[in-house]
Short mmCIF file of the C-alpha atoms (twelve columns), coordinates in Angstrom:
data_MODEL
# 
_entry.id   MODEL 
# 
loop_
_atom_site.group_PDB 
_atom_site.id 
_atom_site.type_symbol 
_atom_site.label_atom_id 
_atom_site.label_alt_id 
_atom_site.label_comp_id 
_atom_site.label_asym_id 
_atom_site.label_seq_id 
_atom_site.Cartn_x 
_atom_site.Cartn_y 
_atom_site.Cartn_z 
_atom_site.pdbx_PDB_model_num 
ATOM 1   C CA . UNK A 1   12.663  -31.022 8.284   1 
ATOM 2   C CA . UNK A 2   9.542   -33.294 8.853   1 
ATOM 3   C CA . UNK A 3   6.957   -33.650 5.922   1 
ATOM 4   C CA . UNK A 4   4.373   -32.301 8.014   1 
ATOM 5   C CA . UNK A 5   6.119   -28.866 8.504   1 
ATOM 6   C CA . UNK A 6   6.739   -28.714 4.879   1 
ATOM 7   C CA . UNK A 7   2.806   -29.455 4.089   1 
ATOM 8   C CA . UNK A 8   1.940   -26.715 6.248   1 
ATOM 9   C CA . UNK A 9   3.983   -24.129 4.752   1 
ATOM 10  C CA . UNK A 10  3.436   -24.948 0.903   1 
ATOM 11  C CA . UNK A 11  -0.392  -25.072 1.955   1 
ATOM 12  C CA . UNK A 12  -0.182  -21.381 4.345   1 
ATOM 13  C CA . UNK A 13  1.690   -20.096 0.789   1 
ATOM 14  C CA . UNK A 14  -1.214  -21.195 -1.531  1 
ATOM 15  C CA . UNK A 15  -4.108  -20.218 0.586   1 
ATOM 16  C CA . UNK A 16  -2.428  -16.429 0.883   1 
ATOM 17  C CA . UNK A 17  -1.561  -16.537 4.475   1 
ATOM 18  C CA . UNK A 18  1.943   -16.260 4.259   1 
ATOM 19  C CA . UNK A 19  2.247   -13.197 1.872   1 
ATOM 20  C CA . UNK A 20  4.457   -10.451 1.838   1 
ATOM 21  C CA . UNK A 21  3.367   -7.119  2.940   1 
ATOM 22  C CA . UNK A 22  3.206   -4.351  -0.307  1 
ATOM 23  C CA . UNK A 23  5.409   -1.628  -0.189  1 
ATOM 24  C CA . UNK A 24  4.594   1.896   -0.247  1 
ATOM 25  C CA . UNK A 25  4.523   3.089   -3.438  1 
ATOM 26  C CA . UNK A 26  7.524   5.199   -4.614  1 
ATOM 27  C CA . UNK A 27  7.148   9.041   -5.257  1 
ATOM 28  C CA . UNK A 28  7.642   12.454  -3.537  1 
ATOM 29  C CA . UNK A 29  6.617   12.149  0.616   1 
ATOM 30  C CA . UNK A 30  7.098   8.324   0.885   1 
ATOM 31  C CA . UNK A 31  9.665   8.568   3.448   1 
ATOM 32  C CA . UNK A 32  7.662   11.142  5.204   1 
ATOM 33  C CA . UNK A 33  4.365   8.574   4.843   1 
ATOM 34  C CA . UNK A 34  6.723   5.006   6.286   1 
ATOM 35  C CA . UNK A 35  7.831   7.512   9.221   1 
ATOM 36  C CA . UNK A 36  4.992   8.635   9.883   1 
ATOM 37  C CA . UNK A 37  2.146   6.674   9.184   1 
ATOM 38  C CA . UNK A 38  3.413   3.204   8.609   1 
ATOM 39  C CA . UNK A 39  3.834   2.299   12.393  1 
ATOM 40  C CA . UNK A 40  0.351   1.934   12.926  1 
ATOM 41  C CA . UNK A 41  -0.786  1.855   8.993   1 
ATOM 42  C CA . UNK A 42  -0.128  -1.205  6.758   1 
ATOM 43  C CA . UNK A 43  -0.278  -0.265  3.055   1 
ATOM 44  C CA . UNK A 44  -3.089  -2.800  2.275   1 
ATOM 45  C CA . UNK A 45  -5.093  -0.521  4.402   1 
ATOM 46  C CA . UNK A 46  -3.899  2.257   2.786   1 
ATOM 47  C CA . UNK A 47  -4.890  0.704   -0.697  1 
ATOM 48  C CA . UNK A 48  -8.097  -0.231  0.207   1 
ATOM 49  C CA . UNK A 49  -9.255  3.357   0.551   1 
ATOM 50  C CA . UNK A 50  -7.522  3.816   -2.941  1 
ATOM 51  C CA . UNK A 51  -10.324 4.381   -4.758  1 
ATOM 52  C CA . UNK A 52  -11.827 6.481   -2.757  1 
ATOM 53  C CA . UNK A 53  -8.635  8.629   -1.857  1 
ATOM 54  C CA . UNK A 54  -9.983  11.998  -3.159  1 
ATOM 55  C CA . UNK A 55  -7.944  15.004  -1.239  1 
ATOM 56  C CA . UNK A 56  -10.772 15.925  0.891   1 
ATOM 57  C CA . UNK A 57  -10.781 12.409  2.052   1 
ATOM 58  C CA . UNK A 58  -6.684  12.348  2.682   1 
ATOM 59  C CA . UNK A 59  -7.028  15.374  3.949   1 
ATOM 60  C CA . UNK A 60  -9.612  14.551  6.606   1 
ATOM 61  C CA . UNK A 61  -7.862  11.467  7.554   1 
ATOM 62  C CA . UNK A 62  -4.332  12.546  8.198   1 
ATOM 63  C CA . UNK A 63  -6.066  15.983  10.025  1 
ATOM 64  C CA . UNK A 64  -8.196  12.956  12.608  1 
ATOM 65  C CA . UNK A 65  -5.120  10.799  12.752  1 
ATOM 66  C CA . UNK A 66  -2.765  14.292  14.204  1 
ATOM 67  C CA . UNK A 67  -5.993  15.753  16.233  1 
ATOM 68  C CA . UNK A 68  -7.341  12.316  17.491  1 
ATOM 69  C CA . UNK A 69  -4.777  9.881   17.569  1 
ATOM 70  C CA . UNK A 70  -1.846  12.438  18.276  1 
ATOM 71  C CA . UNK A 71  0.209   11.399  14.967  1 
ATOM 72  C CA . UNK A 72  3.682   13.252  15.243  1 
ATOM 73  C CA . UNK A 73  3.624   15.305  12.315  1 
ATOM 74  C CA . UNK A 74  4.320   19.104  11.622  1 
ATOM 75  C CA . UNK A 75  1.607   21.131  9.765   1 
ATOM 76  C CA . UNK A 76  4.369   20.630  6.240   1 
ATOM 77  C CA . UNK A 77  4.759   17.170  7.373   1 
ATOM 78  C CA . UNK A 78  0.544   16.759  6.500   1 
ATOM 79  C CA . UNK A 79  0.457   18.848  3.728   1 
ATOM 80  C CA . UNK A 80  3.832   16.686  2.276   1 
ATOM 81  C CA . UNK A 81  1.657   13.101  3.108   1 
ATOM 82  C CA . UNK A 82  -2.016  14.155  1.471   1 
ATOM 83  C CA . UNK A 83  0.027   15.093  -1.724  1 
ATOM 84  C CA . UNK A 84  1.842   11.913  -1.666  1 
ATOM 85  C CA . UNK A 85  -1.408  10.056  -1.217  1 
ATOM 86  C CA . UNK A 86  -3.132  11.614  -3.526  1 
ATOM 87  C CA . UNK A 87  -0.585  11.565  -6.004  1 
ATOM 88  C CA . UNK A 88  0.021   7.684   -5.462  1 
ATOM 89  C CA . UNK A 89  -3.078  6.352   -3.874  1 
ATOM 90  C CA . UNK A 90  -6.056  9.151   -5.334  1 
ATOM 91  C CA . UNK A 91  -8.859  7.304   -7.351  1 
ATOM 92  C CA . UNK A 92  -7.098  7.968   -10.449 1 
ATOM 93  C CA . UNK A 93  -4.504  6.011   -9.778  1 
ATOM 94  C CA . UNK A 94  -6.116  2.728   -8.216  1 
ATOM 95  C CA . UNK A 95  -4.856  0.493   -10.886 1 
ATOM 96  C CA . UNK A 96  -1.542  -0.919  -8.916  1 
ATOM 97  C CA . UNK A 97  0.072   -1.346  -12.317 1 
ATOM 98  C CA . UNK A 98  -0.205  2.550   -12.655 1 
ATOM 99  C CA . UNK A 99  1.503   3.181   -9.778  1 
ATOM 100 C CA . UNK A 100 5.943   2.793   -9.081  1 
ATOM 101 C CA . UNK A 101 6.333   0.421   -6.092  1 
ATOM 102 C CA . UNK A 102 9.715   -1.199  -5.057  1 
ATOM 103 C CA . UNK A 103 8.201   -4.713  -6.219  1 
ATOM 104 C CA . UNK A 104 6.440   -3.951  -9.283  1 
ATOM 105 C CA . UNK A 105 8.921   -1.983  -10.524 1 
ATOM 106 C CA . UNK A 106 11.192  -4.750  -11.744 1 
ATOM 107 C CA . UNK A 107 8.781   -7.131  -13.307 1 
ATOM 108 C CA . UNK A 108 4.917   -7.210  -14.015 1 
ATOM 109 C CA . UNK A 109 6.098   -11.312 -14.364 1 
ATOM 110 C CA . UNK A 110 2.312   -12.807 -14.746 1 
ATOM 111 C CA . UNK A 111 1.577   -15.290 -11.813 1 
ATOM 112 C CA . UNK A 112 -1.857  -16.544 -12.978 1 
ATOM 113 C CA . UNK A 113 -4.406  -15.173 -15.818 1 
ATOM 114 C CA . UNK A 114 -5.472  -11.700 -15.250 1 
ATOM 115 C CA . UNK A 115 -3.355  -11.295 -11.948 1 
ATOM 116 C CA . UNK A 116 0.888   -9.694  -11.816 1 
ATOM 117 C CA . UNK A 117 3.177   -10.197 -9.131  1 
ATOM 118 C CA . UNK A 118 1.712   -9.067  -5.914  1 
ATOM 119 C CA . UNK A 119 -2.106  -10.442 -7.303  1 
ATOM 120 C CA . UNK A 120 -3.227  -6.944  -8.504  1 
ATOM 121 C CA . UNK A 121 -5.979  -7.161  -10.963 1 
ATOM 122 C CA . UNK A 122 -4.643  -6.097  -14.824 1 
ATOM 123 C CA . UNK A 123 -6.169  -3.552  -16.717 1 
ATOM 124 C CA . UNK A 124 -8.262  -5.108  -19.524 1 
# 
């Protein structure tokens, strides 16, 4: 391929562009959360309300997202989802490091000082 295209794509890969999506983190209801919620949800949404997550706040969120936006979900469906979201994405656990996701649970290989794999801040 040309030098040009190659240029591009090392410089899209260093500026962040061209980074993978995170995965859901693993526990009880993430099936029930990627069926459900991922089709309109990305989980880097999901994170960034981590560290607010509190169950009143899941809670509220997944009731507006079946009463507003029609989500397809059963009344055990919504109680299955807050507790996985609380349980994986609650303020307590807003450290990534803390949590079991498909990609960080192989390897916490460090990429850069104070970063892991997937450029989660470490603990100090």
């Amino acid at each position: 391929m040309s030098r040009i295209f190659w240029t591009i794509t090392l410089l899209l890969v260093l500026s962040g562009v061209a980074r993978a999506e995170p995965e859901a983190a693993l526990g009880e209801g993430r099936e029930l959360f990627i069926a459900r919620c991922s089709s309109c949800h990305s989980v880097d949404y999901i994170e960034m309300h981590a560290r607010f997550g509190t169950r009143a706040l899941w809670e509220s969120q997944v009731t507006k997202m079946r009463n507003a936006y029609k989500a397809p979900m059963s009344d055990e469906d919504a109680k299955v989802i807050v507790d996985y979201l609380v349980r994986q994405y609650g303020p307590a656990r807003t450290d990534l490091g803390q949590r079991t996701t498909p990609s960080n649970s192989i390897s916490k290989t460090s990429v850069a000082p104070g970063l892991i794999t997937g450029g989660a801040p470490r603990s100090p």
